[in-house]
C-alpha positions as CSV (number, residue, x, y, z in Angstrom):
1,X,-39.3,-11.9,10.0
2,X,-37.1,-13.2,7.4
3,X,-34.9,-10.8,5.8
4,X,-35.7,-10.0,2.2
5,X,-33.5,-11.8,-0.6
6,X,-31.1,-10.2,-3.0
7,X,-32.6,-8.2,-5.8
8,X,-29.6,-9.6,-7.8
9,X,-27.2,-12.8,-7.4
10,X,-24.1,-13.3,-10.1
11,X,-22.1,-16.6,-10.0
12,X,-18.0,-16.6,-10.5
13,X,-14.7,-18.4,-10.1
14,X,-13.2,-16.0,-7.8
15,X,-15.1,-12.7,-6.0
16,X,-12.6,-10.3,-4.9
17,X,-13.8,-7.8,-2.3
18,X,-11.7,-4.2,-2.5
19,X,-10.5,-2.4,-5.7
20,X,-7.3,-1.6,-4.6
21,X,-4.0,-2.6,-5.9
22,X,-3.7,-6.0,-4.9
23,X,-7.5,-6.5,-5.6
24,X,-7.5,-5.0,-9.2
25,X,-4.1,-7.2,-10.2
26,X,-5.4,-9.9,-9.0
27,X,-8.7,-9.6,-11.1
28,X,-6.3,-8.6,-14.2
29,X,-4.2,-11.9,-14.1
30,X,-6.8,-14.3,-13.3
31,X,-9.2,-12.9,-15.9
32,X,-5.6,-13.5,-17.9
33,X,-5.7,-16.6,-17.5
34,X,-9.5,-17.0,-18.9
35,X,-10.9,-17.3,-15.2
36,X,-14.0,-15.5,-14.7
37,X,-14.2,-12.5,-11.7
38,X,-15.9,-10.1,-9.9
39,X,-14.3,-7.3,-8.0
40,X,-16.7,-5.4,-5.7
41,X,-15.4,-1.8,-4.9
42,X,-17.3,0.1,-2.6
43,X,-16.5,3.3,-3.8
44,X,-17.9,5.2,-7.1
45,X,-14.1,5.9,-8.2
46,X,-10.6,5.4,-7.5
47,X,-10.2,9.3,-6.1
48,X,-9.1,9.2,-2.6
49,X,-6.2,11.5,-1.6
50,X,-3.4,10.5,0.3
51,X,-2.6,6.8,-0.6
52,X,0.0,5.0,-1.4
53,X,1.3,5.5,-4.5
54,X,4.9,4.4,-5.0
55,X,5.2,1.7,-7.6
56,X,8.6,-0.1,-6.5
57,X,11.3,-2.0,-9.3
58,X,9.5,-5.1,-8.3
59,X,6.1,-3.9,-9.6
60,X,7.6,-2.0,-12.5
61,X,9.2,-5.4,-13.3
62,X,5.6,-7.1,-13.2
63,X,4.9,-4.4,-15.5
64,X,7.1,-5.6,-18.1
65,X,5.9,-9.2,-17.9
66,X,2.4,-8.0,-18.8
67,X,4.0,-6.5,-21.7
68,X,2.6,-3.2,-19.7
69,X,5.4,-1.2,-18.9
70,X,6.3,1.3,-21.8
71,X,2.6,2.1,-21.6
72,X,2.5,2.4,-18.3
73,X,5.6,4.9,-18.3
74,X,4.0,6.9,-21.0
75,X,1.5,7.9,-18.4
76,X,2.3,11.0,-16.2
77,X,5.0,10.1,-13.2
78,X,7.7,11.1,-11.3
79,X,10.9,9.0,-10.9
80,X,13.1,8.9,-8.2
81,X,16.5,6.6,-8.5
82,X,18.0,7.8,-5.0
83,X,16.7,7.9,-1.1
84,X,18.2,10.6,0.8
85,X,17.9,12.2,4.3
86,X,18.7,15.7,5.9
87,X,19.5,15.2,9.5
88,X,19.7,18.9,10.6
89,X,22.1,20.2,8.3
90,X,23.7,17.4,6.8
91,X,22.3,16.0,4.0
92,X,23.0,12.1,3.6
93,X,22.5,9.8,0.7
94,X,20.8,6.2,1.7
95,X,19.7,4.6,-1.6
96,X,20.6,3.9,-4.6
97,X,18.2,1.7,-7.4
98,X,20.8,2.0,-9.9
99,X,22.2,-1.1,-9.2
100,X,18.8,-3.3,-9.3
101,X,19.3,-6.3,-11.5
102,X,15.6,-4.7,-13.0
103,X,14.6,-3.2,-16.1
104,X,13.6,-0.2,-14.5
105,X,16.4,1.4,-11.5
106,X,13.5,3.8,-10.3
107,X,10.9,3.9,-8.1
108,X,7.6,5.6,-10.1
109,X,5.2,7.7,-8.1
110,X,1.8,8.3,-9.8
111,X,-1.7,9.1,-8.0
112,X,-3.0,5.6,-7.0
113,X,-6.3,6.6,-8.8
114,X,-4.7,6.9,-11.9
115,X,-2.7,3.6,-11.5
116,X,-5.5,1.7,-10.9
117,X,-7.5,3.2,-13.8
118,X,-4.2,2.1,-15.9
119,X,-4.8,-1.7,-14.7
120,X,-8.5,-1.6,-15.2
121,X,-8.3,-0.4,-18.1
122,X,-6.5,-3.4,-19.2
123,X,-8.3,-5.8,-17.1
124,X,-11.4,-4.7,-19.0
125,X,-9.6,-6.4,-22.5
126,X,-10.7,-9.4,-20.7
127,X,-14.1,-10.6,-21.2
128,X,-14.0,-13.0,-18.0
129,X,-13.3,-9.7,-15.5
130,X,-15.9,-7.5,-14.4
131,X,-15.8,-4.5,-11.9
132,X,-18.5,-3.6,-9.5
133,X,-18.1,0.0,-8.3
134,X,-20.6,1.1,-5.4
135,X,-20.4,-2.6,-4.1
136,X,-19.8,-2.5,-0.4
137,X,-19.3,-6.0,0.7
138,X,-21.4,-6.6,4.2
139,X,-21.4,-10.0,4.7
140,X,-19.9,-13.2,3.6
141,X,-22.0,-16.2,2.7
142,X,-21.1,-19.8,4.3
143,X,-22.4,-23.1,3.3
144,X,-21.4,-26.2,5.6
145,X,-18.7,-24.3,7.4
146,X,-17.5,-23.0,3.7
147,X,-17.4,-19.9,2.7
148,X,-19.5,-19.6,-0.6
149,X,-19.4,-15.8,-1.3
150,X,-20.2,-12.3,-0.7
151,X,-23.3,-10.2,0.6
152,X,-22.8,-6.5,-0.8
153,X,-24.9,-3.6,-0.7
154,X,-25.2,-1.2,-3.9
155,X,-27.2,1.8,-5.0
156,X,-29.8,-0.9,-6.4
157,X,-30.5,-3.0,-3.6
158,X,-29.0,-6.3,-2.1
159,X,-26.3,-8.3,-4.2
160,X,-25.5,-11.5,-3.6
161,X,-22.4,-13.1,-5.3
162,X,-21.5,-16.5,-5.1
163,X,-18.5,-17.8,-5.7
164,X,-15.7,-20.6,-5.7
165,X,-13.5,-18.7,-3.4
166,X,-14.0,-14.9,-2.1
167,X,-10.3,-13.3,-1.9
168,X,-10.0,-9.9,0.6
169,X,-8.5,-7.4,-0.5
170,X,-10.3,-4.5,1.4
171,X,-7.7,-3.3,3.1
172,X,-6.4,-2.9,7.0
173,X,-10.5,-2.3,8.1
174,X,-11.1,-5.4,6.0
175,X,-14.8,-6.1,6.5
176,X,-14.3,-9.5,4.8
177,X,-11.2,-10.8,7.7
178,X,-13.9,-9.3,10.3
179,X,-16.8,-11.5,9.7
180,X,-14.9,-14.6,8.7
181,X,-13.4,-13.6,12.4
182,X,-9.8,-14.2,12.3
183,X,-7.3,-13.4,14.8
184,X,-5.1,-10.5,14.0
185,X,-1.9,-10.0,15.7
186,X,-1.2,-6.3,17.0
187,X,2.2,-5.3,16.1
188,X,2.5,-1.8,16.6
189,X,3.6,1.8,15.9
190,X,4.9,4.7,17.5
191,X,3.8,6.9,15.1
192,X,0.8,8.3,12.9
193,X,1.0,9.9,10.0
194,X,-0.3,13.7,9.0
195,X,-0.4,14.4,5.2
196,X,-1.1,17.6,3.4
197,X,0.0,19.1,0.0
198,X,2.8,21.9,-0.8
199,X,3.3,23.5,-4.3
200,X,6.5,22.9,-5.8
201,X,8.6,25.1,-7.5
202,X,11.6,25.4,-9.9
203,X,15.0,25.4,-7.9
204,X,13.3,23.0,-5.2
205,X,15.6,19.3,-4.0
206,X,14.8,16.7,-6.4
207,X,13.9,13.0,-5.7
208,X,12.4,11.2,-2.5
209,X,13.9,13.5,0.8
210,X,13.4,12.8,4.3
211,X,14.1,15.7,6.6
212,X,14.7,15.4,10.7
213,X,15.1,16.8,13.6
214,X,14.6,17.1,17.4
215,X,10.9,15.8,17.7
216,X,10.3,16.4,14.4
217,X,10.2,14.1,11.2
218,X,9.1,14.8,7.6
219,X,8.9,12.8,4.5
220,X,8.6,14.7,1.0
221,X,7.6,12.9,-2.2
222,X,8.0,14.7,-5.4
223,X,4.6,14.7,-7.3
224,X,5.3,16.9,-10.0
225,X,3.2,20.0,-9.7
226,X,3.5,19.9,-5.5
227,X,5.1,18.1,-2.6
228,X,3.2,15.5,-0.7
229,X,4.3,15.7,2.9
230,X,4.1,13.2,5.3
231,X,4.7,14.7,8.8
232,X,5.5,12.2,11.4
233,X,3.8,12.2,15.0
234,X,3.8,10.0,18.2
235,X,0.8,7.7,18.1
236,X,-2.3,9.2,19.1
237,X,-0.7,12.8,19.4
238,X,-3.0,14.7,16.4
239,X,-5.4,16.1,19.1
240,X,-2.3,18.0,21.0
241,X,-1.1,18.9,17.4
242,X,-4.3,20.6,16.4
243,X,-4.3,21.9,20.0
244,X,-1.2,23.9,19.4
245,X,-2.4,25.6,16.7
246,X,-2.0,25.6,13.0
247,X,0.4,28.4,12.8
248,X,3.0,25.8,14.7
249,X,2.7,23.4,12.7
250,X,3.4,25.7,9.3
251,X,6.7,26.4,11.5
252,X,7.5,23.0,12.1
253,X,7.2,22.4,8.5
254,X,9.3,25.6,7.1
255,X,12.0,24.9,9.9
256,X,12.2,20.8,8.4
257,X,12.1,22.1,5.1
258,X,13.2,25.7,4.8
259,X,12.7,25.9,1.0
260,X,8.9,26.2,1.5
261,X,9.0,29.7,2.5
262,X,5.7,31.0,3.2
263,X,4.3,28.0,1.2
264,X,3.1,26.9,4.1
265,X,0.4,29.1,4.5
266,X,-0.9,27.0,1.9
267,X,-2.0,24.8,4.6
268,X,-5.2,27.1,5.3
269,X,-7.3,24.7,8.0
270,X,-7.3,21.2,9.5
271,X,-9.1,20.2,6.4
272,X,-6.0,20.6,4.5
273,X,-4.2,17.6,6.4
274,X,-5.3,14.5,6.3
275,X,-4.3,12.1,9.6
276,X,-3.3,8.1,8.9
277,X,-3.3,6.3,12.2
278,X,-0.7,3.5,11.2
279,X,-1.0,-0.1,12.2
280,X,1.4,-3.1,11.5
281,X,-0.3,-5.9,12.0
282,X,-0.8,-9.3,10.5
283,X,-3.3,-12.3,10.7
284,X,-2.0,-15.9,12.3
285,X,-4.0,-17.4,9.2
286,X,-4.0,-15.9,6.0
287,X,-7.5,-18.3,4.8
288,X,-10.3,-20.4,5.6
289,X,-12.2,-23.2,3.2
290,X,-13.4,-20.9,0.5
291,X,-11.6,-17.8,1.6
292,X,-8.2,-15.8,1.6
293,X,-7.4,-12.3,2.8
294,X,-4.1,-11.4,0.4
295,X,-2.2,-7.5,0.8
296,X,-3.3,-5.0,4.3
297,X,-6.8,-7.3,4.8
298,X,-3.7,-10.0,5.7
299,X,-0.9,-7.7,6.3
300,X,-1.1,-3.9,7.6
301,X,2.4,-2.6,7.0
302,X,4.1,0.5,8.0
303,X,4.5,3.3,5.9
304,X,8.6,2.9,6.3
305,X,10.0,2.2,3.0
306,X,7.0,3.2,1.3
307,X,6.4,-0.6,0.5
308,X,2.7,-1.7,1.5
309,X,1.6,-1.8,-2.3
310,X,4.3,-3.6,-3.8
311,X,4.1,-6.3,-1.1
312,X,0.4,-6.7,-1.8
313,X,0.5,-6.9,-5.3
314,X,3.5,-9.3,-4.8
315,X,0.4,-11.3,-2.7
316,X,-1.8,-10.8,-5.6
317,X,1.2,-12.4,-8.5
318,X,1.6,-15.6,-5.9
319,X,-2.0,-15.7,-5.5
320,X,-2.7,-15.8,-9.1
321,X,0.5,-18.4,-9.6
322,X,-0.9,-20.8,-7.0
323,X,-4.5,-20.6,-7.4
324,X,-4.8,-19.7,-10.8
325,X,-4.2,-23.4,-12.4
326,X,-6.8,-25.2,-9.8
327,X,-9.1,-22.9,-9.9
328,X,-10.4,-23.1,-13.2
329,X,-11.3,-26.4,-12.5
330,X,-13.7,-25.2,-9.3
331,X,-13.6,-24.9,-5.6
332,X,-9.7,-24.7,-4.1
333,X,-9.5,-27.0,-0.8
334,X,-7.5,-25.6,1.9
335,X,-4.1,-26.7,1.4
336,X,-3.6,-24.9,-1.5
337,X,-5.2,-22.0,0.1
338,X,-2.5,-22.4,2.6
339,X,0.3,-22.6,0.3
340,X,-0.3,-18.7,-0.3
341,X,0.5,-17.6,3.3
342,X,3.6,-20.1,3.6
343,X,4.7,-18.6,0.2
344,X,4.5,-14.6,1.0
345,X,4.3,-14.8,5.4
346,X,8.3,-15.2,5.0
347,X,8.7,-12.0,2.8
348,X,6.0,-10.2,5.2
349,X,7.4,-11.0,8.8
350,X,10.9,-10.1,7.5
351,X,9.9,-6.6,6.0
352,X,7.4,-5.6,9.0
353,X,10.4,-7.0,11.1
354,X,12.8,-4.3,9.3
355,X,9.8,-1.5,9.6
356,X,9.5,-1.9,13.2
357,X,13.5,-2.1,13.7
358,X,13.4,1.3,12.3
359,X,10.7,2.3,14.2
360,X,11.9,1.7,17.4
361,X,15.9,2.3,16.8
362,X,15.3,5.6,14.8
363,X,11.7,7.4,14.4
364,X,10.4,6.6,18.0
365,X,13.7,8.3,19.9
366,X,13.5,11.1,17.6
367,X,9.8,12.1,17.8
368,X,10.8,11.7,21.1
369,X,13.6,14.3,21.6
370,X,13.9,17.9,22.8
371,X,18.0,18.1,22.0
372,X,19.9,17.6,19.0
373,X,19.3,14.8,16.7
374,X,22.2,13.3,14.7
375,X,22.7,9.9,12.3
376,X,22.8,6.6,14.1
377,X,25.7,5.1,13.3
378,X,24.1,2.6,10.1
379,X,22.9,5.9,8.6
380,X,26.7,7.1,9.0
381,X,27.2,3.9,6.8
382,X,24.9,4.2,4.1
383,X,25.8,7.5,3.4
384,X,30.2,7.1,3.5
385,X,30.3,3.7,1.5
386,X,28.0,3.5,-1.6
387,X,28.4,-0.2,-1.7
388,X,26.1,-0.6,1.1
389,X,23.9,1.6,-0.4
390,X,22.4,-0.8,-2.5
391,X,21.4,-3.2,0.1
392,X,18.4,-0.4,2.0
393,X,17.7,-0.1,-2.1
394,X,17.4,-3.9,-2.6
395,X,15.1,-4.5,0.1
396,X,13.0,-1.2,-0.6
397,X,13.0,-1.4,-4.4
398,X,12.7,-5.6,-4.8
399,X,11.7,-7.1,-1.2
400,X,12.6,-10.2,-0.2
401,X,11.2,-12.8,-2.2
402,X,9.9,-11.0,-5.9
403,X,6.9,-13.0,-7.3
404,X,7.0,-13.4,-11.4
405,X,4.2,-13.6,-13.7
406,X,3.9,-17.0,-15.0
């Protein structure tokens, strides 16, 4: 029996699968540029806890270009213009944005919901973009070994939206790289991630602080009203964490972070913490004819450095540079499909390249050790001779190869 047909079919430029950061710019600066696109989301909101939500120089910069930025900073945040560490009880300084040749020498963190309601809510000024919420993408249409758009599945029935090129941007799970099936090179972590929330109170260190010690690492970001934690564990170890009880890991945490106090108890059951089973992975080709994967769909990076949604909405800038001008004109043949993964695979390699040095020279021996920990010798470094701290903050707060908005 033949399946039954859509019970709706829209035509545009560009369908982008995934409302995330890279997705949403993306939709923003070709709608900019008087291109006509549909972002599918598969979610009713933007409200999931626990994602990225550190908006880097190099985005802030963006920011300006769109003529965004002081309305963008007028918007609830937190700014952090140093990186620092506590290795037992030394406390050492690693960062420093104050030197970025940027309008902005500060890393912003604001709820990734509410950023991407900020860029929607701009996006909308344009008449050519248009948001689909409760659009799960489930299949991709091909034409004559091309792809020619996107099946998706909404509270309304089938949709069917065809289109002059389908861009995924749904992520690390990408259902869109999945059924155009291609290859995805494994990189690897040591690690997964377990994040949870912890008032904050007056009195309490200010700015991004990493705490560590034998076996133990933990990552706190300032978000105003409470701490979001990120407490480091060997890959695939949340079973034996749950399996030693809460009540250890509320020790763990006060020992890291002996400020908290009985905060901790705050974390009341498992359902409090929230486990991210890292990847750092990328794909050997970024595209096929009618089709390119841009941000973690092409790229899954660590969260070292805090940089996975800067680098994809740097994607989403070159994308929109590239593609932007031939694109209005209709279908975009291959080679200047390509031209996107030889512009930002250089940036990519070298940052997941840096991530996985610091993965295996620093946060795999100490999730690994039962003595004491101290500071490798480049920590030492960064925290004696300010000069070099500029260079971790150059490559954290800029990358290596900024995109513009033309």
């Amino acid at each position: 029996m033949d399946a039954p047909g859509p019970s709706e079919t829209l035509h545009t430029r560009c369908c982008i699968v995934g409302g995330g950061p890279a997705g949403i710019m993306l939709g923003l600066l070709l709608a900019r540029q008087g291109i006509d696109v549909v972002v599918l989301e598969k979610h009713a909101d933007f409200l999931r806890d626990f994602r990225g939500d550190t908006i880097h120089p190099s985005t802030l910069e963006l920011m300006h270009e769109l003529g965004l930025l002081d309305d963008f900073l007028s918007r609830p945040h937190q700014e952090a213009r140093t990186v620092s560490l506590r290795i037992g009880d030394t406390l050492l300084k690693l960062g420093d944005f104050s030197h970025l040749p940027t309008r902005c020498k500060f890393i912003v963190f604001m709820p990734q919901w509410d950023f991407l309601d900020f860029l929607v809510g701009h996006a909308r000024a344009y008449p050519h973009f248009h948001l689909r919420m409760q659009a799960e993408a489930v299949d991709l249409i091909e034409e004559e070994a091309r792809i020619a758009g996107v099946r998706a599945s909404t509270p309304n029935g089938p949709l069917d939206v065809r289109s002059d090129l389908v861009v995924a941007a749904d992520g690390r799970r990408s259902i869109v790289r999945e059924k155009a099936g291609l290859q995805v090179l494994d990189i690897g972590a040591p690690m997964d991630v377990l994040w949870m929330r912890v008032s904050k109170r007056p009195g309490d260190p200010d700015n991004l602080l990493g705490h560590v010690a034998a076996g133990r690492m933990l990552v706190m970001i300032d978000r105003g009203t409470y701490w979001q934690c990120a407490y480091l564990i060997p890959k695939g170890a949340f079973e034996a964490v749950k399996g030693e009880g809460l009540a250890a890991l509320r020790n763990n945490l006060a020992s890291l972070a002996p400020f908290l106090g009985e905060r901790t108890q705050e974390l009341r059951g498992w359902d409090d913490i929230k486990l991210l089973s890292v990847a750092v992975d990328r794909l050997k080709q970024w595209s096929r004819p009618g089709l390119l994967c841009i941000g973690d769909a092409a790229h899954a990076m660590s969260p070292v450095g805090g940089v996975g949604i800067n680098l994809a909405i740097q994607d989403a800038v070159a994308t929109s540079n590239i593609l932007g001008p031939a694109l209005r004109q209709g279908p975009v043949g291959p080679d200047r499909l390509a031209l996107v993964q030889k512009r930002r695979e250089a940036p990519t390699r070298l940052t997941q390249g840096l991530q996985v040095l610091v993965q295996k020279r620093m946060i795999d021996p100490v999730l690994r050790s039962r003595g004491p920990v101290s500071a490798p010798w480049l920590i030492r470094l960064l925290a004696r001779w300010p000069w070099f701290r500029r260079i971790p903050a150059r490559i954290i707060g800029l990358g290596f190869r900024p995109e513009h908005v033309r």
